[in-house]
N, C-alpha and C positions, 0 to 999 in steps of 0.2 A: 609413426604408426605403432601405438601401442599393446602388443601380445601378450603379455602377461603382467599381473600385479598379486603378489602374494606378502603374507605376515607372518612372522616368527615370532608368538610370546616367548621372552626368555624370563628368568626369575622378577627384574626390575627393570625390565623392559620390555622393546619391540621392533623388533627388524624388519625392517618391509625392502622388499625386493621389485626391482619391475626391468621389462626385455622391453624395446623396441625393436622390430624388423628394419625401418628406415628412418629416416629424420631429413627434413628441407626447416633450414631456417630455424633450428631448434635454439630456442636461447638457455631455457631450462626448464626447471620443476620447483615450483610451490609446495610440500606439502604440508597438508592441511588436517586435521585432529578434530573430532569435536567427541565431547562424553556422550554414551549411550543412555547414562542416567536422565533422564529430564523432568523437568522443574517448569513450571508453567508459570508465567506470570498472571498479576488480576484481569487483565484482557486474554491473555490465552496464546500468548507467548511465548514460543521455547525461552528459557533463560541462556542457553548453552546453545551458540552458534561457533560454527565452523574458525579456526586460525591456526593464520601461518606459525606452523613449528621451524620450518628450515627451508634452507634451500638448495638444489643439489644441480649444478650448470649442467647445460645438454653438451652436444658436440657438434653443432649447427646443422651440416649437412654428411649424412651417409648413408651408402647403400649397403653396408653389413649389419646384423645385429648388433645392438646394445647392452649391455648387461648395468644397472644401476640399481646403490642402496643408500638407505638412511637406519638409522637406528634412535630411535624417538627414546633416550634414557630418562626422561624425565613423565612419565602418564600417571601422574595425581589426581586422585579425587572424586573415582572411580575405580572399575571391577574389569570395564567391556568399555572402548572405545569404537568411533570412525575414524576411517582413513582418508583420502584422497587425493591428487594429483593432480595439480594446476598449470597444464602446461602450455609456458608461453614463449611465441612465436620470438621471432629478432623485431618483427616490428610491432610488437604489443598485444598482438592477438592471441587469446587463450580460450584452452578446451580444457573443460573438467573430465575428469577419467571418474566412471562406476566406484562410489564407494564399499570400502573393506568394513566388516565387524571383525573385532579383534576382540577375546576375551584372555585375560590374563591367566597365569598359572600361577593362583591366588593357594595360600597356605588357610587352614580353615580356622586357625586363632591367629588372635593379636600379636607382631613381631613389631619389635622396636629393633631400626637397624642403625649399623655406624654414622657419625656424625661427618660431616666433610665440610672444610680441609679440617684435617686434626693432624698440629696439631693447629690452632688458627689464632687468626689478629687479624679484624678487631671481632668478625663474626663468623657464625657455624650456622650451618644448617644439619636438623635433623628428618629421616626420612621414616615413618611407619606406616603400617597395614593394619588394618581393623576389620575382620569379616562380619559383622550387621552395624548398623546405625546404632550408637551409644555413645555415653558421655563417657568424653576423653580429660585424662588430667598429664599433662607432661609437666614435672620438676625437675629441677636443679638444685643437687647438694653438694657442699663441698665434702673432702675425706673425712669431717669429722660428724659425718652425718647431718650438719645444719643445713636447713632449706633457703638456698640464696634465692631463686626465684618460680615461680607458676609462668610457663612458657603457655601454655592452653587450657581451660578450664571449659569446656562445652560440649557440646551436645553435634557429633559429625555424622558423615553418611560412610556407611562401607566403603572399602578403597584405600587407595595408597595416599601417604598428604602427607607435608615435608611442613615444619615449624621452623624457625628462621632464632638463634639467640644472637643480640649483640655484644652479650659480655658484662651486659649490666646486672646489678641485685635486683631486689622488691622495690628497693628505694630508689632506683635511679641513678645509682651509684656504679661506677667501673667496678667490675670483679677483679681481685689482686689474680697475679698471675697463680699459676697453679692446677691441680688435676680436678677435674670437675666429674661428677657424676650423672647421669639422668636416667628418671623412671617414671614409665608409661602405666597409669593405671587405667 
């Protein structure tokens, strides 16, 4: 029995909290994300349907309250998500719980944030924020200011989005080891 379900935008994240009163047969929780943004397909299609981010195990059976969280660190791609709670039984049966709108605590310009793992082998990822739809450029220089490579060159929507380098140049080629630079225009 499910009593509460709440969210906590943090700077690059979202904490979602939820109580049960009781639990028979609790196996766990699914939860489930999907973007507020929508995208229609030529039939009239959400693009952006509901998925499993995690999964957070019940406590099968009790008669005291619950206290249970996740922390969804990764919401790209978007401004304002949903939430959800998929929770299934020991024997496979599940109930969806009311979904949450969560809107982030979005800074109002462009932030380009730290790369992770750094420092890394064989690849990084980088994470930015873009507050309207516009064409995104991410490079890569080395210290002497040459351009080893154009990570993203296009046209995005507002929101958060993570670009991926694996270390390679323009040409294909492994980057020598070394301090690398990048900048979001």
């Amino acid at each position: 029995e499910l009593t509460s379900f709440s969210a906590t935008p943090k700077r690059n994240s979202i904490e979602l909290n939820w109580r049960t009163a009781t639990e028979v047969n609790n196996y766990g929780f699914d939860v489930e994300r999907k973007s507020s943004f929508v995208h229609l397909s030529e039939s009239g299609d959400s693009l952006y349907s509901w998925t499993k981010i995690g999964f957070v195990p019940g406590h099968g059976n009790s008669n005291t309250p619950i206290d249970y969280s996740f922390v969804d660190k990764n919401p790209v791609g978007a401004t304002s998500f949903y939430y959800r709670l998929k929770q299934i039984d020991v024997d496979g049966k599940y109930e969806y719980s009311d979904a949450l709108l969560v809107k982030l605590n979005v800074p109002d310009k462009a932030e380009l944030m730290q790369n992770s793992p750094n420092p890394f082998n064989p690849s990084t990822s980088i994470k930015f924020f873009i507050p309207n739809q516009s064409d995104v450029i991410i490079k890569v220089y080395d210290l002497l200011g040459r351009e080893v490579t154009t990570l993203i060159g296009k046209n995005m929507s507002k929101g958060f989005h993570i670009v991926f380098w694996n270390g390679r140049d323009k040409y294909g080629n492994q980057a020598s080891s070394g301090v690398y630079l990048y900048r979001l225009t």
